[in-house]
N, C-alpha and C positions, 0 to 999 in steps of 0.2 A: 197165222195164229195156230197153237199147236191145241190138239185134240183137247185133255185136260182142260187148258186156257179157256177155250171156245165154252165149253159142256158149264164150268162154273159161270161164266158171264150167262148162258142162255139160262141158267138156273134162276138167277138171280133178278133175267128181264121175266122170268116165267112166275114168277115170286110177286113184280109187281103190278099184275094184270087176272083181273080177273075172268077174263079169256083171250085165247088166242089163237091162231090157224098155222097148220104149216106152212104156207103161201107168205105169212107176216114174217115166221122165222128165216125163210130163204132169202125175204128181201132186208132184214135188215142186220144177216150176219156173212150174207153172200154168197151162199152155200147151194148145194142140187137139192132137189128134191130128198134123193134117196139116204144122203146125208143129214139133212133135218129131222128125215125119221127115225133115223139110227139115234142119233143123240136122243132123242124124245123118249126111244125105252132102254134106252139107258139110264136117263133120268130117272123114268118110272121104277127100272129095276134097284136105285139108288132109296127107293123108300117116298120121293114126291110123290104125293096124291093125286094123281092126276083122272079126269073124266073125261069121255071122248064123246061128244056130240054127234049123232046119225044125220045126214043130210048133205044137202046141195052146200049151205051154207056152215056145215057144222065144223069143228073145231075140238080146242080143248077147254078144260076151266080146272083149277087148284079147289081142292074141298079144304079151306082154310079151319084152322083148329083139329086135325085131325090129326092121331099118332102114328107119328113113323114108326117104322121097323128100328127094330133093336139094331144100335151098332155092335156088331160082330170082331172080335180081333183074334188071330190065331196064336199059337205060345208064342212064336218068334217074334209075332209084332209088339204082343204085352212087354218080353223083354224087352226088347229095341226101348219102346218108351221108357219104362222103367228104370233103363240102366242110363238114357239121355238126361232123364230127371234127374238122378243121382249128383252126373257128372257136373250140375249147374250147382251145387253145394260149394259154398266159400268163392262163387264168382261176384258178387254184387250187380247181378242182372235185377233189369226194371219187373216190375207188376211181381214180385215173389213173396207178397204179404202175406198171400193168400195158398201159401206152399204146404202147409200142416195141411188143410182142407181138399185142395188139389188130390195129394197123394190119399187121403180117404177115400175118398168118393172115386179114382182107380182101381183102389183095393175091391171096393164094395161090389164093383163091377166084375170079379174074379171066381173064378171057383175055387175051393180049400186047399188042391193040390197047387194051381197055379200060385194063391196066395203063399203057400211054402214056399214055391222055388224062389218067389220073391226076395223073399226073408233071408235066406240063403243067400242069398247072391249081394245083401246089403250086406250081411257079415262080410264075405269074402271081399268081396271089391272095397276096394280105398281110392278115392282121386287124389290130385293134389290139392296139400292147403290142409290133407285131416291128419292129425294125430294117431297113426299106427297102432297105441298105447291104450289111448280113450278114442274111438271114431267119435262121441259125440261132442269133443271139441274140434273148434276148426280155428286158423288162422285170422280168418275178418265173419264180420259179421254176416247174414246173406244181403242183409239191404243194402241196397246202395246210397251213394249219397241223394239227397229229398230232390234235388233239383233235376235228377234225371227225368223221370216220367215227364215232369214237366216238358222238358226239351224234345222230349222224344214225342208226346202229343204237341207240342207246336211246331217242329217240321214236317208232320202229317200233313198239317196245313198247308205249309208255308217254310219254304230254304234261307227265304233273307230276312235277316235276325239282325234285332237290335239286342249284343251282351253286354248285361253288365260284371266284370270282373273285377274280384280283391286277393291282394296281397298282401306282404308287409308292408311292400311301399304305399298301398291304398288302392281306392278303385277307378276302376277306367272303364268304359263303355266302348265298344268296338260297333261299328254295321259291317255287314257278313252275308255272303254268298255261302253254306253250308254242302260242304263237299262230301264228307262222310263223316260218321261219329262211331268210332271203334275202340277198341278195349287192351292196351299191352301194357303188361308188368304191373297188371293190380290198378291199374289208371285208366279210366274212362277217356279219354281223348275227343276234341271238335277238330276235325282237318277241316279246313274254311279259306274261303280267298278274301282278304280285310279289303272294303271298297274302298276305304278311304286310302290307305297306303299301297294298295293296287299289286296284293301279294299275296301269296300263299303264306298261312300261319298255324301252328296250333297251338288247342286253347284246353285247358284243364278242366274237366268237369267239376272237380271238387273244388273250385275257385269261382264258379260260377254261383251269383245270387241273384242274377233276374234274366227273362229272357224275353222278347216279343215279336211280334213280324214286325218289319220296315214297314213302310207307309209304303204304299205304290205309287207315288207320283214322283219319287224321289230315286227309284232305281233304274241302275245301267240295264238295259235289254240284257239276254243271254248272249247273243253275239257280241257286243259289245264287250263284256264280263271275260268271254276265251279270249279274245281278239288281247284285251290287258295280261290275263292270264299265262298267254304264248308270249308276247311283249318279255314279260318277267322271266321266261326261261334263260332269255341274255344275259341275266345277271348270274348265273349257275357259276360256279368256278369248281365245284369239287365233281368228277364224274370219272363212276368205278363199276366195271361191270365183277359180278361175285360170282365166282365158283359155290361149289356145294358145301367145304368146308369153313369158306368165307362167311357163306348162311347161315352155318352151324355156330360161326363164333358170336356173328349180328345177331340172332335169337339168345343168347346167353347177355348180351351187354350192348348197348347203344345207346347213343345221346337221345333222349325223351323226342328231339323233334326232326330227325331220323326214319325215313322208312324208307321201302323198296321197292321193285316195281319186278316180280319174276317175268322171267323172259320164255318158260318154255313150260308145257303144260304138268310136266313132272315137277316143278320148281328148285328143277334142279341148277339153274342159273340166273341170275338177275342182275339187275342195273340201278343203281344209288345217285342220283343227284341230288345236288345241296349248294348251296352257299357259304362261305365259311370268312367270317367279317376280317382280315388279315391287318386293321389295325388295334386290332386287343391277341395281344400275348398271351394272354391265360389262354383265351380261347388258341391259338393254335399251338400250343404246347400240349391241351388237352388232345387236339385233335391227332395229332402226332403220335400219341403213345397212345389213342385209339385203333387206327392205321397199322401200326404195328401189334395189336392185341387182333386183328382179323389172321395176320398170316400171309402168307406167300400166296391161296388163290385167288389173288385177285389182278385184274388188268387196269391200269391206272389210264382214263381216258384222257383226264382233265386233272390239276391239280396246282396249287398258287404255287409260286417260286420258292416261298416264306414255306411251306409245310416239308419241301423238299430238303431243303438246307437241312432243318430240324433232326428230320428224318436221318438222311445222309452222318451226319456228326455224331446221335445214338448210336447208330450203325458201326459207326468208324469206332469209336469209342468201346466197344464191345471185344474187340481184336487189340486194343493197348494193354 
């Protein structure tokens, strides 16, 4: 467990006791002696109130209701924050109802010169999404759609989800293993493994109108869950490893249910598997004059017969 990790969990068992010994902390986070003590003024020096008891049997105790020390920020950290704030404008992130007030009460915390550089630097900087012309229009709104927080406080909880989703065609209810929930091209995205069809899927957050946890009597273990999960990788048919420019054109355009997997810690290469349904037309005609919107770096691992031919006859056609 790293230093940080360790000092916030012992904070927080130290939070809820109203005494305790070093001898407690050693045995119940497994640490020396001399390492319990370190942590403990460090904590101390962090602003917890702590009292140290004289004796055979003494200890510590928290003076509960009492004022910490002032948090302190240096210029570099105030910008740091400041400019992170900024850049979340026209993202549709959760909890930002409360973003006019937020940015107050940072202010408030400033002194007149820092409060300038601020202001400055709101001038000067633009992200994407504002208007160059008016900064205070932006492209979307800052809230997201209603049903995020929800989702986002019930996998706090809980990964396997009963969705219910609408379209035009109507609604359908999914059960779901929630894999990650991330954000590309202005869309909130659910990457999830569907239990019932025993697959990798994603799911639109703005399509989504109810969410709940599964029952637990009713779900596959986690082992179970990879064991179908790895099962399902057989069905892959499409599989391309991307160069850097290949990246560069995947970030500009890609089918909504599409993503990557970088291969090296620069991201300067990565690897694409997919499935690609080879009896609908539309669909590998799209995919074909995708394939060719990427470019020449890429290495083709895996690829159906049907995307080849396609491919091949643009190609040839290109030289008549």
């Amino acid at each position: 467990m790293k230093k940080v990790e360790r000092i916030n969990i012992i904070m927080r068992y130290i939070n809820n006791r109203s005494h305790f010994t070093i001898s407690e902390i050693m045995q119940e986070f497994n640490i020396s002696r001399s390492t319990a003590i370190r942590d403990i003024r460090e904590i101390e020096s962090m602003g917890m109130p702590l009292v140290a008891e004289v004796g055979r049997d003494g200890g510590y105790f928290v003076m509960h209701n009492s004022i910490l020390a002032d948090v302190r920020f240096t210029d570099n950290e105030v910008k740091a924050l400041f400019i992170a704030f900024m850049a979340t404008r026209n993202q549709q992130l959760p909890y930002l109802k409360s973003r006019q007030s937020v940015a107050e009460k940072l202010l408030g915390l400033l002194s007149e010169n820092q409060q300038d550089d601020l202001v400055l630097l709101n001038q000067i900087l633009l992200f994407e999404g504002t208007n160059p012309y008016n900064p205070d229009l932006l492209d979307l709104s800052d809230l997201p759609h209603p049903m995020l927080e929800k989702l986002i406080q019930t996998i706090l909880l809980d990964r396997y989800l009963m969705i219910t989703m609408e379209d035009v065609v109507g609604k359908e209810t999914y059960i779901i293993y929630l894999l990650h929930l991330f954000r590309e091209k202005s869309v909130w995205l659910i990457e999830a493994f569907d239990l019932n069809e025993e697959k990798k899927k994603l799911f639109q957050v703005d399509q989504l109108i109810d969410v709940q946890s599964f029952p637990t009597k009713n779900r596959l273990s986690m082992k179970q869950m990879f064991e179908k999960m790895n099962t399902h990788e057989d069905g892959i048919n499409l599989v391309l490893e991307l160069g850097p420019k290949a990246i560069a054109q995947f970030k500009k355009y890609h089918p909504i249910k599409m993503t990557i997997s970088y291969t090296n810690p620069f991201q300067a290469t990565a690897i694409l598997k997919t499935f690609i349904n080879v009896e609908h037309p539309e669909e590998l005609s799209e995919m074909a004059s995708w394939l060719l919107f990427l470019g020449d770096d890429i290495k083709v691992r895996k690829m159906p017969n049907e995307v080849k031919v396609i491919i091949q006859n643009r190609l040839g056609n290109v030289f008549l």
